[in-house]
C-alpha positions as a Markdown table, in Angstrom:
| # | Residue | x | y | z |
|---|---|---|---|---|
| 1 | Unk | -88.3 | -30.6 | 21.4 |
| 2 | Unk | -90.7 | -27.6 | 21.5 |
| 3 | Unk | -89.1 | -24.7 | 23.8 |
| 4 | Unk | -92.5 | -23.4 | 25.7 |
| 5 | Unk | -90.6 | -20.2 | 26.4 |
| 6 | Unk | -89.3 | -19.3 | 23.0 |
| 7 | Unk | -93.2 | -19.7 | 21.1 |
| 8 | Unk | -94.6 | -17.7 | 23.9 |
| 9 | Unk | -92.0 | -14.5 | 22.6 |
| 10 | Unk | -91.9 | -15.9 | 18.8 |
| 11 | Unk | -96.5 | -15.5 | 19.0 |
| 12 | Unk | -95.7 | -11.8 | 19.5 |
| 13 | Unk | -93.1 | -11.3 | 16.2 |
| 14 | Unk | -94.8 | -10.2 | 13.0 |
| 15 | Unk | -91.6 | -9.2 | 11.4 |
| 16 | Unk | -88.6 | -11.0 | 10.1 |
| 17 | Unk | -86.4 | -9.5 | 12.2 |
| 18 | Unk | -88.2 | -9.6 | 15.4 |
| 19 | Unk | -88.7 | -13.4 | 15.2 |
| 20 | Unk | -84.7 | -13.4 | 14.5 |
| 21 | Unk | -84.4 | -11.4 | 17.7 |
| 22 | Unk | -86.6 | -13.7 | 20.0 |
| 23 | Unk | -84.7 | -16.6 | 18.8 |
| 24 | Unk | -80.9 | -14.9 | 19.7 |
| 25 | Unk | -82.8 | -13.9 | 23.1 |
| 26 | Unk | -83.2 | -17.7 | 23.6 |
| 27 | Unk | -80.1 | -18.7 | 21.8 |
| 28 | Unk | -77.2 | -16.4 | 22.9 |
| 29 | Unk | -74.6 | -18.7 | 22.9 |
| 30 | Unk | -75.1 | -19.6 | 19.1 |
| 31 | Unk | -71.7 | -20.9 | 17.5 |
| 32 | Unk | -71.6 | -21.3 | 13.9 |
| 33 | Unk | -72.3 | -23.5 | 11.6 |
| 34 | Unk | -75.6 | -23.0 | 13.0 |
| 35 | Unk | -78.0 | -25.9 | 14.2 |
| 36 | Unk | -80.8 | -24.7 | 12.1 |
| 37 | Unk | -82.6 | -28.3 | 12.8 |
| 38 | Unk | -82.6 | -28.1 | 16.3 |
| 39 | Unk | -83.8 | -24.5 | 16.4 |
| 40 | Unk | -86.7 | -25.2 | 13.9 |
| 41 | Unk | -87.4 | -28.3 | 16.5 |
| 42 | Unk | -88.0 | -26.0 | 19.2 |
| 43 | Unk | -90.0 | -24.0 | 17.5 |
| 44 | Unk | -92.9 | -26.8 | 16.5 |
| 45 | Unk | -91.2 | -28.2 | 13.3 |
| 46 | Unk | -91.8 | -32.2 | 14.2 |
| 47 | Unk | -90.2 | -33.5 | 11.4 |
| 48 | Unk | -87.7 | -33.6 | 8.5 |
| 49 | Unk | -88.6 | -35.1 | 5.2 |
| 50 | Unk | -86.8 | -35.5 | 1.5 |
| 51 | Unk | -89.3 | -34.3 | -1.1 |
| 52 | Unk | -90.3 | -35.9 | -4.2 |
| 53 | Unk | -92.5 | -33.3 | -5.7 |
| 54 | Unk | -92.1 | -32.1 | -9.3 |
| 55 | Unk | -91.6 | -28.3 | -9.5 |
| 56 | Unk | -91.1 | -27.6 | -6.0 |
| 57 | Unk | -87.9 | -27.7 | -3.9 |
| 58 | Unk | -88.9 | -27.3 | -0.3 |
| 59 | Unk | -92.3 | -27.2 | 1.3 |
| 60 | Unk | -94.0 | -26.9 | 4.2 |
| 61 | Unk | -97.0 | -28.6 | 5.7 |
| 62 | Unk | -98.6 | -27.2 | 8.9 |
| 63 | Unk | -101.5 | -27.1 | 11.1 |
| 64 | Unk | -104.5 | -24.8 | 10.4 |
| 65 | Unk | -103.1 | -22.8 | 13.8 |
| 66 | Unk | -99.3 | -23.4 | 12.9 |
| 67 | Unk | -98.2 | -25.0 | 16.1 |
| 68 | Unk | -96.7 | -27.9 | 14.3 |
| 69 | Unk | -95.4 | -28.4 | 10.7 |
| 70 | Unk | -93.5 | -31.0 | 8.8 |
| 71 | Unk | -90.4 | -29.2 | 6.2 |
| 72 | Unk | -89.9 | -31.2 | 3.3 |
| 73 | Unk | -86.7 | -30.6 | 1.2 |
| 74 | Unk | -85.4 | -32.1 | -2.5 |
| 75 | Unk | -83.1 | -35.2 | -1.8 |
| 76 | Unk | -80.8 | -33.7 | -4.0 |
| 77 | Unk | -79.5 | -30.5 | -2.5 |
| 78 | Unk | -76.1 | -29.9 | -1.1 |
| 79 | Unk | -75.8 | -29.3 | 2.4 |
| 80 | Unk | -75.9 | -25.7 | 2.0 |
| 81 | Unk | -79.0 | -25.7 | 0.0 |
| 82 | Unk | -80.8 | -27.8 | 2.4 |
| 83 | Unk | -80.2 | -25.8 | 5.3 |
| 84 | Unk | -81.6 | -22.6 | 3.6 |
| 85 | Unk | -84.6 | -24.5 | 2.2 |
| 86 | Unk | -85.3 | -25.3 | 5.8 |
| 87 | Unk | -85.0 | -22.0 | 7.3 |
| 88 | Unk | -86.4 | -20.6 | 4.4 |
| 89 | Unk | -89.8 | -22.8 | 5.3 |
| 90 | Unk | -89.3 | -22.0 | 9.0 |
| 91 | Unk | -89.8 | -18.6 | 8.0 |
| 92 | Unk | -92.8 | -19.1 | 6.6 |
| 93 | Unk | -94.3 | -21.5 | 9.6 |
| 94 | Unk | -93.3 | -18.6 | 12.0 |
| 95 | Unk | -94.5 | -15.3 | 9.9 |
| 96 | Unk | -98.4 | -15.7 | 11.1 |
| 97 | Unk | -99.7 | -13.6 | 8.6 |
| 98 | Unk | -98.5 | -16.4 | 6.3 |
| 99 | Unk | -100.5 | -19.3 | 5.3 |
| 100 | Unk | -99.4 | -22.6 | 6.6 |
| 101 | Unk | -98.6 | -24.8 | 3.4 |
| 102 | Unk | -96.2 | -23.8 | 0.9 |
| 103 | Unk | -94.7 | -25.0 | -2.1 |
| 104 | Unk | -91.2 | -23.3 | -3.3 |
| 105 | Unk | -89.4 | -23.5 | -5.8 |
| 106 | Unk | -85.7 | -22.2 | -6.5 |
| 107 | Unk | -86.4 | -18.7 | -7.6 |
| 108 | Unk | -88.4 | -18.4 | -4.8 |
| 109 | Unk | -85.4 | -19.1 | -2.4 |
| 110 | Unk | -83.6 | -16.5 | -4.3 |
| 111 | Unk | -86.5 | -14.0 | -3.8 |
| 112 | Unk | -85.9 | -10.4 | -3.2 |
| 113 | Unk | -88.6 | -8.4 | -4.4 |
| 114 | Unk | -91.9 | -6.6 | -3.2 |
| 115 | Unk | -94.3 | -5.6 | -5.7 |
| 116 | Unk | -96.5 | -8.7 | -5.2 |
| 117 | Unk | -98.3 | -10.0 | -2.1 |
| 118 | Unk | -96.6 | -13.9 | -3.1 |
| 119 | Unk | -93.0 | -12.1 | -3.9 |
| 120 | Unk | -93.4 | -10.5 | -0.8 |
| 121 | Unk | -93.6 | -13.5 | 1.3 |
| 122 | Unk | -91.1 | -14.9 | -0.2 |
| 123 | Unk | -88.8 | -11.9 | 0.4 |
| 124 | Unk | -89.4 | -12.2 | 4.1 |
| 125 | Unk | -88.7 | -15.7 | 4.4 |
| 126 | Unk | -85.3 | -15.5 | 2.5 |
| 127 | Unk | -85.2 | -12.3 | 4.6 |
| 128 | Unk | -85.5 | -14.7 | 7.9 |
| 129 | Unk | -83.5 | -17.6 | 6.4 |
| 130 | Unk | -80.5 | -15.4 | 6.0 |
| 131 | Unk | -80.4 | -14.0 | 10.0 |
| 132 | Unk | -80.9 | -17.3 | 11.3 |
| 133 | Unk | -78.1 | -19.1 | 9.1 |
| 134 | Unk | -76.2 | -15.9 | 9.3 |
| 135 | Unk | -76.9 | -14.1 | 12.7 |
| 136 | Unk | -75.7 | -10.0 | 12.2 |
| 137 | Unk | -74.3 | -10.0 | 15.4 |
| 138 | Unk | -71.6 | -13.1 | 14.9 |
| 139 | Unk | -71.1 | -12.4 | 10.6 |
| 140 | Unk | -70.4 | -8.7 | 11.0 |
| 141 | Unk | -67.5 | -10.0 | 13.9 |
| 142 | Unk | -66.5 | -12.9 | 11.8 |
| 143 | Unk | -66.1 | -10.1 | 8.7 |
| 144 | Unk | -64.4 | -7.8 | 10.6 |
| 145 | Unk | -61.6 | -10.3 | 12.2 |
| 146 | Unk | -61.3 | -11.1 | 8.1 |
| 147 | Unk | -59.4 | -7.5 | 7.7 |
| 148 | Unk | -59.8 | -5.5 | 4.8 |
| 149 | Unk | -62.4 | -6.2 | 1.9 |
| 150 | Unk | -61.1 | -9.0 | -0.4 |
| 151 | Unk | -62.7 | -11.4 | -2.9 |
| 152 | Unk | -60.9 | -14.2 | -0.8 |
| 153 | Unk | -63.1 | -14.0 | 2.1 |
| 154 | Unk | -66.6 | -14.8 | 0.3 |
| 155 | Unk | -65.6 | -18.5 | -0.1 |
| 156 | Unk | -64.2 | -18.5 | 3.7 |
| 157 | Unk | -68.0 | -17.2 | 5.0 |
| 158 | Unk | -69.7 | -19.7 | 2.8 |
| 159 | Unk | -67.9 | -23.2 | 4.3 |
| 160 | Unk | -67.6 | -21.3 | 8.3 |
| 161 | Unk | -71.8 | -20.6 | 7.8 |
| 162 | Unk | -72.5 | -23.4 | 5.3 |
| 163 | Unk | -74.1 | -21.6 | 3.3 |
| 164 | Unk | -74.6 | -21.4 | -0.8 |
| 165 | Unk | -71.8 | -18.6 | -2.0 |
| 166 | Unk | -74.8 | -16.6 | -3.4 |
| 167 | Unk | -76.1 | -16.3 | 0.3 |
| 168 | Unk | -72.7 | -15.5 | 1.9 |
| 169 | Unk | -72.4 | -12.8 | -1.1 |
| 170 | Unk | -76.1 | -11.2 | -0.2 |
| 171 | Unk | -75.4 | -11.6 | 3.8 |
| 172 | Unk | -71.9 | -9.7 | 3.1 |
| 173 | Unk | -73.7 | -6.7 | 1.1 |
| 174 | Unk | -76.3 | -5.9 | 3.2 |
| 175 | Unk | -74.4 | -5.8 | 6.5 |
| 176 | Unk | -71.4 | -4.3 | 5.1 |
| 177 | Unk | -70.2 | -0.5 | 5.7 |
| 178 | Unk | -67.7 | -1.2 | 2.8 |
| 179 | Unk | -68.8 | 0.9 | -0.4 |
| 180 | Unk | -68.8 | -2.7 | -2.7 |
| 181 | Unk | -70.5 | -4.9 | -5.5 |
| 182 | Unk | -70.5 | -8.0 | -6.3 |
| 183 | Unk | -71.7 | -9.9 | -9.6 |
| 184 | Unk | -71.8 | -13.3 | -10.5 |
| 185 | Unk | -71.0 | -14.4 | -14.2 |
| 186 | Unk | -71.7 | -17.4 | -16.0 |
| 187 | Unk | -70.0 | -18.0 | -19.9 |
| 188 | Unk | -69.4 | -14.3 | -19.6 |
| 189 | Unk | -72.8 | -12.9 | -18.8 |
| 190 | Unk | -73.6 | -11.2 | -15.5 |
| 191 | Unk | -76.5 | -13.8 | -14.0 |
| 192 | Unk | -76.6 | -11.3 | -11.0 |
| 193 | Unk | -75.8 | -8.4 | -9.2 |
| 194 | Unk | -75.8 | -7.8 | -5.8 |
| 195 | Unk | -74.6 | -4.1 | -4.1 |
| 196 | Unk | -73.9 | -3.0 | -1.4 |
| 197 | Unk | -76.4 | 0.1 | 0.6 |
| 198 | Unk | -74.1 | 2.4 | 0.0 |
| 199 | Unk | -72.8 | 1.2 | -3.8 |
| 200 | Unk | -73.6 | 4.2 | -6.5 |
| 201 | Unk | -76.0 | 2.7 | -8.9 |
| 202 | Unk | -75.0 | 0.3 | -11.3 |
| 203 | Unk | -75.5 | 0.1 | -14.7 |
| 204 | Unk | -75.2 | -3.8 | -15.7 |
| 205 | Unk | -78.2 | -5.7 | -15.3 |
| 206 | Unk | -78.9 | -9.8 | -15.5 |
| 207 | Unk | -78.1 | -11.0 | -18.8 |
| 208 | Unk | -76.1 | -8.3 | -19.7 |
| 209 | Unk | -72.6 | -9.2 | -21.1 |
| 210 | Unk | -70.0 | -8.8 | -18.7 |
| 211 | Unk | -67.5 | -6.2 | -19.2 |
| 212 | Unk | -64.4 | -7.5 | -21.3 |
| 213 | Unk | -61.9 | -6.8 | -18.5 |
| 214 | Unk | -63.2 | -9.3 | -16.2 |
| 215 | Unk | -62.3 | -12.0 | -18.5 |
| 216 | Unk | -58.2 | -10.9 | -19.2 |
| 217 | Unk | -57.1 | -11.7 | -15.2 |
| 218 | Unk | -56.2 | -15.2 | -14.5 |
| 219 | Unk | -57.2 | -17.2 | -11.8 |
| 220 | Unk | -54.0 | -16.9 | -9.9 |
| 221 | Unk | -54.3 | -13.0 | -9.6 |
| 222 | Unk | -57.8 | -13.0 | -7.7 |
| 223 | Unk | -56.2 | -11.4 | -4.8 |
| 224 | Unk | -54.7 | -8.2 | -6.6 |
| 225 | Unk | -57.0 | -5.5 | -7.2 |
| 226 | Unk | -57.3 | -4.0 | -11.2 |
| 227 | Unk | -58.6 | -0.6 | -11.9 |
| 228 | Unk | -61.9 | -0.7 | -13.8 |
| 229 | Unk | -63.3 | 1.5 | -15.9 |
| 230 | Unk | -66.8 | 3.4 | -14.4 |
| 231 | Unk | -68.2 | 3.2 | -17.8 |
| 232 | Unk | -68.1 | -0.2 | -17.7 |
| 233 | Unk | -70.5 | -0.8 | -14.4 |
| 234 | Unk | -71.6 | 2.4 | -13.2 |
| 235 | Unk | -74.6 | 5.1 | -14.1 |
| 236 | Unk | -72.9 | 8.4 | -13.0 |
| 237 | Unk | -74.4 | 11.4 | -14.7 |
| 238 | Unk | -71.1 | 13.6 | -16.8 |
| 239 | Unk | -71.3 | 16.7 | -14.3 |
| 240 | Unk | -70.9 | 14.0 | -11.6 |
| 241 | Unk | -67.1 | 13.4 | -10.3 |
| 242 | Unk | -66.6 | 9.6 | -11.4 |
| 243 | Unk | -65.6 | 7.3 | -8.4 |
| 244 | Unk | -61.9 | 5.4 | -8.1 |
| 245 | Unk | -63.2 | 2.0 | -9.5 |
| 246 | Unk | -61.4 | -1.5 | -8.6 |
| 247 | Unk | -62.3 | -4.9 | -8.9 |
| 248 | Unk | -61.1 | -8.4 | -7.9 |
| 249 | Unk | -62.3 | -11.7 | -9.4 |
| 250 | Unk | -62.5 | -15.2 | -9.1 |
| 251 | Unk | -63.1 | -18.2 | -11.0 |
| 252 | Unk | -65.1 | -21.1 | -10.4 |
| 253 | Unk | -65.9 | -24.2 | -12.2 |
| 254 | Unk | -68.3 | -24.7 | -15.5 |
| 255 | Unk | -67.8 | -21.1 | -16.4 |
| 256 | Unk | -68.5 | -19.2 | -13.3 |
| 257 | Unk | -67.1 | -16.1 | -11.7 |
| 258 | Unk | -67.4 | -14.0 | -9.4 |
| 259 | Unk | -66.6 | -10.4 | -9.3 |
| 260 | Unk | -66.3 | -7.7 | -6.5 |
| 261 | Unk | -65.9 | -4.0 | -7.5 |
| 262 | Unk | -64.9 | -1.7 | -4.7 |
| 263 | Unk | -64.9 | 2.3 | -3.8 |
| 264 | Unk | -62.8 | 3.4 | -1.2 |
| 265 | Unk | -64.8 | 5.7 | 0.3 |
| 266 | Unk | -62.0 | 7.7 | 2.6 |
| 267 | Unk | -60.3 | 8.4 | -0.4 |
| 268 | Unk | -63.4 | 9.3 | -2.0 |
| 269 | Unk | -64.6 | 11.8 | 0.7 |
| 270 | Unk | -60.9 | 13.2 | 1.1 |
| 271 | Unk | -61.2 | 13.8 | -2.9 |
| 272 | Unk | -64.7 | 15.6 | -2.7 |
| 273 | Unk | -63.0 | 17.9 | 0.3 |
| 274 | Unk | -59.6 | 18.5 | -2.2 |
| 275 | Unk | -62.3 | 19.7 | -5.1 |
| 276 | Unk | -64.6 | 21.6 | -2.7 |
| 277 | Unk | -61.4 | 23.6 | -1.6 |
| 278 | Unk | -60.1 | 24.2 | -4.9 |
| 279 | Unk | -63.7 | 25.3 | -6.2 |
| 280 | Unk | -63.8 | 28.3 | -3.4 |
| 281 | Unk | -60.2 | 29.3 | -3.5 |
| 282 | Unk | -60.2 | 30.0 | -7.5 |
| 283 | Unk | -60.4 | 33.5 | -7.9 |
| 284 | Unk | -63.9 | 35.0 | -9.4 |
| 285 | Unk | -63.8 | 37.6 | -11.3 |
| 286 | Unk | -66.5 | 40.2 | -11.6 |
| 287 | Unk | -67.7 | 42.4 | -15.0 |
C-alpha cells in the first residue's frame, strides 16, 4: 500500500542518498533482513513479477509520470539476488531524472562506474540498492559489535542482510574506517577488487593472476592472518616507506576465494612518528 506521506518527501530527493534518507525518516524502526517488498509497496511499486526476458535480469515498467511501476525479476535468482534486482529497479523508479522502463542485465547490477550517462544510472541505482538492503546506520553498528576486522565476518553480514557476498564485501569497504581490501578469485585469477577509501593503491587488476601466496593457506587457517608481500598487491613508489601488509583468505566452492588484505593503520602512523623522529635527531653535518 502506497505511504502518501513518504512520496510527498521521496518527490523532493534527486540523489541516492537523500531518497535513502526520506525512507529511514519514515522507517526508523527498520530491523534487518530488510522488507525491501513492502518498502518498494509503499512507494508505488504495485506488483512483483518473474521475468522471462532473454538478456535481461530485472526490469522495470512504469508510468510516463512514475507513480506506479511493475519490477520484474529472473525466476532463477537466489534470494539474495532477487532482493537487490528489486531495489536495484526501485532505484531507478524513484531517481526522477531517470526514465521509467529499464532493462538490466547482471553487469549492470554490479555497476560502479561514471564515465557514461547509462553507467551512471546504473551506479546510482546499485548505489541506492545497497543503503536500502544495507542501511549505514544499522551495518556500521552490526560491524562494530563484530570486533576487530576478520575475513570471518563477510559471510556473517551476507546471511543477517541477505545479501550476495559481493554486496556485503562492497557495503563493508565503503563504510569502513579499517585501512582493508578485499579481492575475489576464481581458478586463481583475481575477478575483482574492491578497497577500502582509505586502502593505498593497488596494483592487481581483474584478470590478473592472483599472487601465489594466496593459494599455499588451507581452508582451515582462514582466521589467522599471513604476512604478504607489498610487491605482490600494492603500487608504492621506492622512496615511499612500504606498509605492514597481511592478509586472510577463504575458500568457497567451484574454485572461489576470497581474500582480505589489511594495514594497521595505528601501527602505521606510530611507525611514520618513530622515522620522522629519527630523521631530525641524526646529526647534520655542515662543510
Amino acid at each position: 500500500m502506497k505511504n502518501a506521506a513518504l512520496l510527498k518527501d521521496l518527490a523532493d530527493c534527486a540523489s541516492p542518498e537523500t531518497l535513502l534518507a526520506a525512507i529511514l525518516k519514515h522507517y526508523p524502526q527498520l530491523t534487518v533482513p530488510i522488507d525491501v517488498e513492502a518498502i518498494a509497496r509503499s512507494a508505488g511499486i504495485a506488483e512483483f513479477r518473474d521475468l522471462d526476458v532473454d538478456g535481461a535480469t530485472s526490469t522495470l515498467m512504469a508510468d510516463i509520470a512514475k507513480t506506479q511501476g511493475i519490477i520484474s525479476v529472473a525466476a532463477g535468482f537466489s534470494a539474495p539476488r532477487r532482493r537487490f534486482a528489486i531495489a536495484h529497479q526501485l532505484g531507478h523508479f524513484l531517481l526522477k531524472a531517470q526514465r521509467g522502463d529499464r532493462q538490466c542485465t547482471s553487469r549492470d547490477l554490479a555497476e560502479n562506474r561514471r564515465d557514461t550517462p547509462h553507467r551512471k544510472e546504473e551506479m546510482q541505482a546499485n548505489r541506492f540498492a545497497a543503503g536500502l538492503l544495507m542501511p549505514k546506520p544499522l551495518f556500521a553498528s552490526f560491524v562494530a559489535d563484530l570486533g576487530k576486522p576478520a575475513i570471518a565476518h563477510l559471510p556473517t553480514l551476507a546471511a543477517a542482510y541477505r545479501v550476495t557476498l559481493e554486496a556485503a564485501v562492497s557495503r563493508y569497504a565503503d563504510l569502513t574506517q579499517t585501512t582493508c581490501a578485499f579481492a575475489f578469485i576464481k581458478d586463481g585469477t583475481v575477478r575483482l577488487t574492491r578497497p577500502s577509501r582509505s586502502f593505498p593503491a593497488l596494483s592487481v587488476r581483474s584478470g590478473d593472476p592472483a599472487p601465489a601466496a594466496v593459494g599455499s593457506t588451507a581452508p582451515k587457517e582462514e582466521t589467522a592472518w599471513f604476512p604478504a608481500d607489498v610487491r605482490d598487491w600494492l603500487s608504492i613508489a621506492r622512496d615511499v616507506r612500504q606498509p605492514r601488509l597481511a592478509f586472510q583468505t577463504s575458500r568457497k566452492a567451484n574454485g572461489f576465494q576470497l581474500v582480505m588484505l589489511y594495514v594497521d593503520a595505528a601501527a602505521e602512523r606510530r611507525a611514520d612518528e618513530e622515522a620522522e623522529k629519527l630523521a631530525n635527531e641524526r646529526p647534520r653535518f655542515g662543510r
